[in-house]
C-alpha positions in Angstrom: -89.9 -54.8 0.6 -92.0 -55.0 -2.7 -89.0 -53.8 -4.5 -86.6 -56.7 -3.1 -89.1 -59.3 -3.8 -89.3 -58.4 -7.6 -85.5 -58.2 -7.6 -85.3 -61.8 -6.1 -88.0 -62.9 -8.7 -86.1 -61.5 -11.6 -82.9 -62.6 -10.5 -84.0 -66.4 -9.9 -84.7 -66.3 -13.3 -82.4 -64.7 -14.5 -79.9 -66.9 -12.5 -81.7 -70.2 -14.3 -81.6 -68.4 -17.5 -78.1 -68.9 -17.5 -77.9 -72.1 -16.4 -79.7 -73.3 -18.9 -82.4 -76.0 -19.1 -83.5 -78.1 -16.1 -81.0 -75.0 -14.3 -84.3 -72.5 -14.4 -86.0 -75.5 -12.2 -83.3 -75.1 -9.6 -83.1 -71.2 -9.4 -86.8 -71.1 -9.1 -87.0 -73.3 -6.2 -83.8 -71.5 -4.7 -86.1 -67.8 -5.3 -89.1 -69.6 -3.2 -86.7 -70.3 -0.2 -85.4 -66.6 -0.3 -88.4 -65.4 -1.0 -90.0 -67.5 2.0 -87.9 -68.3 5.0 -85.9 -65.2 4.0 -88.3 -62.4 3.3 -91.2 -64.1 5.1 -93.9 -64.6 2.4 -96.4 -67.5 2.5 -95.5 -70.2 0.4 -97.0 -70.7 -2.9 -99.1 -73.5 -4.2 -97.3 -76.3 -5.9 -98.7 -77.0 -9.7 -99.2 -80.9 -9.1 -102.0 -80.8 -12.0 -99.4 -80.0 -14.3 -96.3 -81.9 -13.4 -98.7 -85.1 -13.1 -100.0 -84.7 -17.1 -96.4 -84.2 -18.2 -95.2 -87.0 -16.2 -97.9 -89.5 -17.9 -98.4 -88.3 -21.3 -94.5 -88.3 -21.6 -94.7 -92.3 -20.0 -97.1 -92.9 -23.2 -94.3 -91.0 -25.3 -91.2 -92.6 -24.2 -92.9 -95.8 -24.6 -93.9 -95.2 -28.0 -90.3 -94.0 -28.7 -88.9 -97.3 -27.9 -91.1 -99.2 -29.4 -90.5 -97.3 -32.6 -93.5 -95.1 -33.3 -91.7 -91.9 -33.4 -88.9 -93.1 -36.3 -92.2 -94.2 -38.0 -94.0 -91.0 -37.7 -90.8 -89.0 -38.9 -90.4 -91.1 -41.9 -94.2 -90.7 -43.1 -93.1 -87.1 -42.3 -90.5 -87.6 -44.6 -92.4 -89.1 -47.4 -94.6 -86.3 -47.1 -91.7 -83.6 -47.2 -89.8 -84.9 -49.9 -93.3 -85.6 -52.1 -93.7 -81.6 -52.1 -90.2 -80.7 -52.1 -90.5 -76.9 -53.3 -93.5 -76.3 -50.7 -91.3 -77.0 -47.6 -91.7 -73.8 -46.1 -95.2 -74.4 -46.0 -95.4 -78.3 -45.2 -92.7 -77.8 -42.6 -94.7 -76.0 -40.2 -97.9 -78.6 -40.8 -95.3 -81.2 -39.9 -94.1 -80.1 -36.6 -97.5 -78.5 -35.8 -99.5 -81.8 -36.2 -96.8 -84.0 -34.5 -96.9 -81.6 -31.5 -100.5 -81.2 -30.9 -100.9 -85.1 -31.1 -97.8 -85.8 -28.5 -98.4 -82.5 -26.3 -94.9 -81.7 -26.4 -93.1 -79.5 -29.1 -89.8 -81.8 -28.4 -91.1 -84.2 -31.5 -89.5 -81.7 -33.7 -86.0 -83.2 -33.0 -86.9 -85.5 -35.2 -87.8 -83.7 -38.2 -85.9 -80.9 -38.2 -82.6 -83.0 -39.6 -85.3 -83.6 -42.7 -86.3 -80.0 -43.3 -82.6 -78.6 -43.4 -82.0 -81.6 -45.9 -85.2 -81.3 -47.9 -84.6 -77.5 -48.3 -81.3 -77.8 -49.3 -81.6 -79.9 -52.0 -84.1 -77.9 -53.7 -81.9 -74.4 -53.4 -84.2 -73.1 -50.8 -82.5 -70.8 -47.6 -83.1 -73.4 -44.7 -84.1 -71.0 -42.4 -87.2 -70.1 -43.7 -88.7 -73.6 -43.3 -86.4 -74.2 -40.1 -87.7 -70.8 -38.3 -91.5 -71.5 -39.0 -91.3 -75.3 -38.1 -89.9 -74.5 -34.9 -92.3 -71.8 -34.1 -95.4 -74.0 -35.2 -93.9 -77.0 -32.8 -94.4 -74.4 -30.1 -97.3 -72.5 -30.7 -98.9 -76.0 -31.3 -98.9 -76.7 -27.5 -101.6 -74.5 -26.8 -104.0 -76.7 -29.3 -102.8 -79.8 -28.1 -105.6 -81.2 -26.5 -103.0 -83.4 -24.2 -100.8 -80.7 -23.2 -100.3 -79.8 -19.7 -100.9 -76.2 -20.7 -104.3 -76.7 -22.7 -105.2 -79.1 -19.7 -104.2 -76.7 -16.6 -106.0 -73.6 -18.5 -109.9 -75.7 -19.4 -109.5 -76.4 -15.9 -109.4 -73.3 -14.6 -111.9 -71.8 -17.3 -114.2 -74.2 -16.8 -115.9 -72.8 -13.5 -116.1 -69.3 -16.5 -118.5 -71.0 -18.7 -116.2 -71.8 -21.1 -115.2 -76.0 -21.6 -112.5 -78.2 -22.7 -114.1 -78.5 -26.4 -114.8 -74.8 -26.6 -111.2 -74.2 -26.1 -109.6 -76.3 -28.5 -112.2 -75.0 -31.2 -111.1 -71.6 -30.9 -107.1 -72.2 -30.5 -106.6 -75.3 -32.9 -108.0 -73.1 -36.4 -106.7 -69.6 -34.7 -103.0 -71.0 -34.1 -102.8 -73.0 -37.5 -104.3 -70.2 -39.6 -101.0 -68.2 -38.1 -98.4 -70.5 -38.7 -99.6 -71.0 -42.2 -99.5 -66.9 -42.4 -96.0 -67.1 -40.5 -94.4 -69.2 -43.5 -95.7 -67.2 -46.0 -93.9 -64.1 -44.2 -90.9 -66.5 -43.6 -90.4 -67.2 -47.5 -89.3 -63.5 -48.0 -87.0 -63.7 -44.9 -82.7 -63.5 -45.6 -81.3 -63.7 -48.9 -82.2 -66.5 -51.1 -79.4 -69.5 -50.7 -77.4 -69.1 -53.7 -76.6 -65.1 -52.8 -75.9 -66.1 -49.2 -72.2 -65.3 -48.8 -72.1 -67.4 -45.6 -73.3 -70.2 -47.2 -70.7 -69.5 -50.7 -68.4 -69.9 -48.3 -69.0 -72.5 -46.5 -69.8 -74.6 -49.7 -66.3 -73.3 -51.2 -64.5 -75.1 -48.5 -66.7 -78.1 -48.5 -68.8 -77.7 -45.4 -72.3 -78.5 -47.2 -73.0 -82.3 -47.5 -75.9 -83.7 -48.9 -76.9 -86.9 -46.7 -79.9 -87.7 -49.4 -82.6 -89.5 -47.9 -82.9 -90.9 -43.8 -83.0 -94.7 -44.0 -85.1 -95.3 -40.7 -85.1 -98.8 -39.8 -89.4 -98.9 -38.7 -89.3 -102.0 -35.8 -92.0 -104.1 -36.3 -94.0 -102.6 -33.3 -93.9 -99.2 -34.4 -97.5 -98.9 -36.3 -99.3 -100.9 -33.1 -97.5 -98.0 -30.9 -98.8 -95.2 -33.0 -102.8 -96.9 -32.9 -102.4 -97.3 -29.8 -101.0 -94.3 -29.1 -103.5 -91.7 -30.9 -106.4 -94.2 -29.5 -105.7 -93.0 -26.4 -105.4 -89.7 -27.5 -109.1 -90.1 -29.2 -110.2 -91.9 -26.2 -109.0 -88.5 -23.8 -111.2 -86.6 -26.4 -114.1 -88.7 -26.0 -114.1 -88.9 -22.6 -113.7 -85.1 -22.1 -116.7 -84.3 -24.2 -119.0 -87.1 -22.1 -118.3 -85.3 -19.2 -118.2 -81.7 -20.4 -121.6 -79.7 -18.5 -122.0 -78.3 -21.8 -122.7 -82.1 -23.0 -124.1 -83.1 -19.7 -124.0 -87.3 -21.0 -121.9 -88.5 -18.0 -122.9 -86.3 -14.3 -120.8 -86.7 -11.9 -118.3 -89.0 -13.3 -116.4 -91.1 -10.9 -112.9 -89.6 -12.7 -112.6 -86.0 -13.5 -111.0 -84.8 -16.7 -107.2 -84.5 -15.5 -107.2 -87.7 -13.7 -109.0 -89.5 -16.7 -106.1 -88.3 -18.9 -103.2 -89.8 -16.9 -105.1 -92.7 -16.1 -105.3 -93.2 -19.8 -101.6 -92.3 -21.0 -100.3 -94.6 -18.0 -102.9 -97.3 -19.7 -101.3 -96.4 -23.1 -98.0 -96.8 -22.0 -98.6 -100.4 -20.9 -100.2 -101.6 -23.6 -97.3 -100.1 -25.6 -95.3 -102.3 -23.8 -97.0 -105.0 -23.9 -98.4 -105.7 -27.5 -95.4 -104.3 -28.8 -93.0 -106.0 -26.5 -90.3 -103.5 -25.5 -88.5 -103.5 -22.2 -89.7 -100.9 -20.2 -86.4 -100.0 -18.8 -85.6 -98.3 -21.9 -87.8 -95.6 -21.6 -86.0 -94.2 -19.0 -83.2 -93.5 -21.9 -85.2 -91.8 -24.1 -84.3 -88.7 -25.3 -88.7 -87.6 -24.9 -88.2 -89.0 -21.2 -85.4 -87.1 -19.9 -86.7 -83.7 -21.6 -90.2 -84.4 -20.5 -88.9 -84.9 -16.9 -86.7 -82.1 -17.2 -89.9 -79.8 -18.4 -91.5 -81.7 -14.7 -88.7 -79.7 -12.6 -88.9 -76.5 -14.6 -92.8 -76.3 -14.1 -92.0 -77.1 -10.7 -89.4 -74.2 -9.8 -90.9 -71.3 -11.9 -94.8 -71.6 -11.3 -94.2 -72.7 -7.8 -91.8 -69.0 -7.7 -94.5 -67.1 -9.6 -97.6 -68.4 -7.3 -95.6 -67.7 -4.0 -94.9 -64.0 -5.2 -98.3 -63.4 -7.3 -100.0 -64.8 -4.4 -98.5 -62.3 -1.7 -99.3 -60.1 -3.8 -103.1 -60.1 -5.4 -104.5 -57.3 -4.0 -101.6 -54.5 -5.1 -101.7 -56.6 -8.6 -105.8 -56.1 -8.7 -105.2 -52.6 -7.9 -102.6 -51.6 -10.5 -103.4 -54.0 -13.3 -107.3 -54.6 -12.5 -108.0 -51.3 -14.5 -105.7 -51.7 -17.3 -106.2 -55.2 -18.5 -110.2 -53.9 -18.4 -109.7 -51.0 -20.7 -106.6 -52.7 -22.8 -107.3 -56.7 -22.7 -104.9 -57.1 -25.4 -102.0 -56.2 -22.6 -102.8 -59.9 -21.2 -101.2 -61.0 -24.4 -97.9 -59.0 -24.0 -98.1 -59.9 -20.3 -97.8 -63.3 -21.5 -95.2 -63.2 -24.2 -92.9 -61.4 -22.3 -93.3 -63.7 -19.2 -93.2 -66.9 -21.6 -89.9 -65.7 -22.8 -88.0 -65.6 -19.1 -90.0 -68.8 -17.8 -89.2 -71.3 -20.9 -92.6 -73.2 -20.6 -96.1 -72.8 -22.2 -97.5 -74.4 -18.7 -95.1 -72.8 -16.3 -96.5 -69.3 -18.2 -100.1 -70.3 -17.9 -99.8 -71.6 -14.0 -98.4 -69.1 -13.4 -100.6 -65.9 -14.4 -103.9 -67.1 -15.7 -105.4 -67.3 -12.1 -104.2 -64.2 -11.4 -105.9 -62.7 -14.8 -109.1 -64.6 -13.6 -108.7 -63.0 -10.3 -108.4 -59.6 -12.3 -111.9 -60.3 -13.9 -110.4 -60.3 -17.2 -113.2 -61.7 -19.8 -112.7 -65.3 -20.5 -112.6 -64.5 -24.2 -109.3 -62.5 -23.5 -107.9 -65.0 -22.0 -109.0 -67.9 -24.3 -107.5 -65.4 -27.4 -104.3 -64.6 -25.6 -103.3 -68.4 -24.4 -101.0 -68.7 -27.8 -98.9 -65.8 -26.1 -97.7 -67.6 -23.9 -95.7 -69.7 -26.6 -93.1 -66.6 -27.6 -90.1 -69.2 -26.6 -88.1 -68.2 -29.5 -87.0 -65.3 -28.9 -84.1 -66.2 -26.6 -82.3 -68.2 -28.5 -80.9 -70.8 -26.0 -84.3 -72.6 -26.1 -83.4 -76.4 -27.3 -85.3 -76.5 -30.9 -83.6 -73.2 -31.9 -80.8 -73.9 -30.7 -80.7 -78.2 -32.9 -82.0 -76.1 -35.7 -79.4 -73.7 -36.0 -76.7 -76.6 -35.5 -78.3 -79.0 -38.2 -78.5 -76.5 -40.9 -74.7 -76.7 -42.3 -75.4 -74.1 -44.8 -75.0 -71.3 -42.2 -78.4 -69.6 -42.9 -79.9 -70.4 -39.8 -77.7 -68.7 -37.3 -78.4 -66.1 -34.5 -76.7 -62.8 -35.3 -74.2 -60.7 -32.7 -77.0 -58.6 -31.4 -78.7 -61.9 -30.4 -82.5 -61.1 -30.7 -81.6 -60.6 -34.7 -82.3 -64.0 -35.4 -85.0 -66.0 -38.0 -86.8 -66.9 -35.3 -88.4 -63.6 -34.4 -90.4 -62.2 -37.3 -92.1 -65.3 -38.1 -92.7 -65.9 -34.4 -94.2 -62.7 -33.6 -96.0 -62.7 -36.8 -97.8 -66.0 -35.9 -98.3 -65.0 -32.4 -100.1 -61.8 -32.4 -102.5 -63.4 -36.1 -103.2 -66.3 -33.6 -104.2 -63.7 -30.6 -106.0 -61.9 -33.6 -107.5 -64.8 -35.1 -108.7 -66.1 -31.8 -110.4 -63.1 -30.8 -112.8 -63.5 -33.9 -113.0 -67.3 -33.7 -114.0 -67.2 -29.7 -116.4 -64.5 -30.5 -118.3 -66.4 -32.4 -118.5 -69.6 -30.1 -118.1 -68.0 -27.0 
């Protein structure tokens, strides 16, 4: 029966795999059923904590879309891009890596990535050096973000292990930079240099390169006063986390815990937003940061409620075979996690899924603090939506996935900045924790 459950597992996923986006949402929910009014198991818990911060950080997002503040942010990004033109393989990864851990989602990069094809290109350099690191950095990043569903669910649950909010994001915010920085300077020696790229002689000698120059972003007139407001909240969320920390201990027993507070606070950023800055709040319903923040709601829906319902069956075989292991080799939560990041699509789907059960384990809340930035290897399919708007924006040809399909530029810089930010992490969190 063990056997058949895994099989239906694999298989939902799988199945959503190839339906692509919101699809792994809807095969996960349709592996519960099987796995519940067909083979019987008690049904799962539902990640509600999650879903809830998505939901109302990407309300705050969407608003700040419409009123502008993302076109603002991408053309200071810009500025700073094309200021340091030959080090865009380095300020490319800052770029996406800061946007991300202030917004909490790694779908800001959209917006930049147009810039960093263009920026390279002008100055000779192979695209898909900065492209590959940017992306990876605009997904690693969601484990430092200190608004991110996944950095959220997982100080929750560590709390109650003596280690807090704060704690966390001092250990993975330096450990996860320090490795994208290291990741670009591996992905500078990665593919031929652009002028002895055959793909891209060719495509230049039938006049498939174009030079667009610089974006001309109109910046509406609300766009700053979203962005204040905006990061103010984000400071505020800060703040208020550190009050109530019991490591702090200057607010006991505060009337709104830490998860609550930091919905309470993006819903109350949202309506200012839309207030000061006068935008119809119909519109956010259109955004692009909307509809893939609400499609990230279902996904983290199907695929942690699929993994609770089968891991928690299941707890007392896991203890028994992995118990031991992860004991003697606690780097193997890492690999556990990047391996299980890259079938679920979702930083917090990943952690909901599996860090209670590594808790459960007894795993050292060091390990688990150090491994979190595994569970960001979403790169290494490349179907996931950043990979896929690089490869289509660079016209040169240098970003593309070859015909084996894992040989793409994604993967050494990725796994290079994964396992120095698991590294890096270990050293940091032993010191602090």
């Amino acid at each position: 029966m063990l056997l058949l459950e895994i099989i239906v597992v694999l298989a939902a996923i799988y199945f959503g795999a190839r339906l692509g986006s919101i699809g792994i949402g809807y095969a996960g929910g349709l592996g519960v059923i099987v796995l519940t009014l067909g083979l019987g198991l008690k049904l799962g818990s539902i990640p509600i904590d999650v879903i809830l911060i998505i939901m109302s950080v990407i309300a705050a997002i969407g608003a700040m879309q419409v009123a502008g503040g993302l076109d603002y942010m991408v053309s200071v990004a810009e500025k700073i891009l094309r200021k340091n033109p030959k080090h865009i393989t380095y300020l490319a990864p800052v770029v996406t890596y800061v946007m991300t851990l202030l917004a909490g989602t790694g779908h800001t990069a959209f917006s930049t990535l147009p810039v960093i094809a263009e920026v390279a290109k002008e100055q000779g350099i192979r695209p898909s050096r900065p492209l590959s690191i940017a992306v990876v950095a605009s997904q690693i990043a969601i484990t430092a973000s200190p608004i991110s569903a996944a950095v959220v669910f997982l100080s929750g649950v560590l709390e109650k292990q003596g280690v807090g909010y704060l704690e966390l994001l001092a250990i993975s915010i330096p450990s996860s930079f320090l490795a994208c920085m290291v990741g670009a300077f591996v992905a500078t020696f990665i593919g031929k240099d652009l002028k002895d790229d055959e793909v891209y002689q060719d495509r230049l000698a039938k006049g498939l390169i174009k030079m667009r120059g610089e974006t001309k972003l109109e910046v509406k007139k609300g766009a700053k006063l979203s962005v204040t407001i905006f990061l103010s909240a984000i400071l505020i969320v800060v703040t208020y986390a550190t009050l109530i920390s019991t490591k702090v201990g200057i607010i006991t027993n505060p009337i709104v815990p830490r998860n609550e507070a930091i919905m309470l606070f993006m819903l109350a950023a949202a309506a200012f937003i839309t207030f000061f800055c006068k935008i119809e709040s119909a519109k956010v319903l259109n955004t692009s940061t909307f509809k893939s923040g609400m499609s990230a709601c279902i996904c983290v829906l199907g695929v942690a409620w699929l993994g609770d319902t089968f891991v928690s069956n299941h707890i007392a075989e896991i203890k028994l075979f992995a118990g031991d292991l992860l004991n003697v080799y606690p780097w193997m939560l890492a690999v556990v996690l990047f391996f299980a990041s890259t079938l679920l699509y979702s930083q917090a789907a990943t952690t909901k899924a599996l860090i209670p059960t590594a808790i459960l384990l007894g795993v050292a809340p060091l390990t688990i603090v150090a491994s979190f930035a595994a569970v960001s290897a979403l790169f290494i399919l490349p179907t996931y939506p950043t990979l896929i708007a690089a490869v289509e924006m660079d016209d040169t040809g240098s970003t593309r996935i070859g015909k084996y399909v894992f040989n793409h530029p994604f993967i050494i810089p990725g796994v290079v900045t994964i396992t120095l930010s698991v590294a890096f992490a270990f050293i940091i969190g032993g010191m602090i924790l």
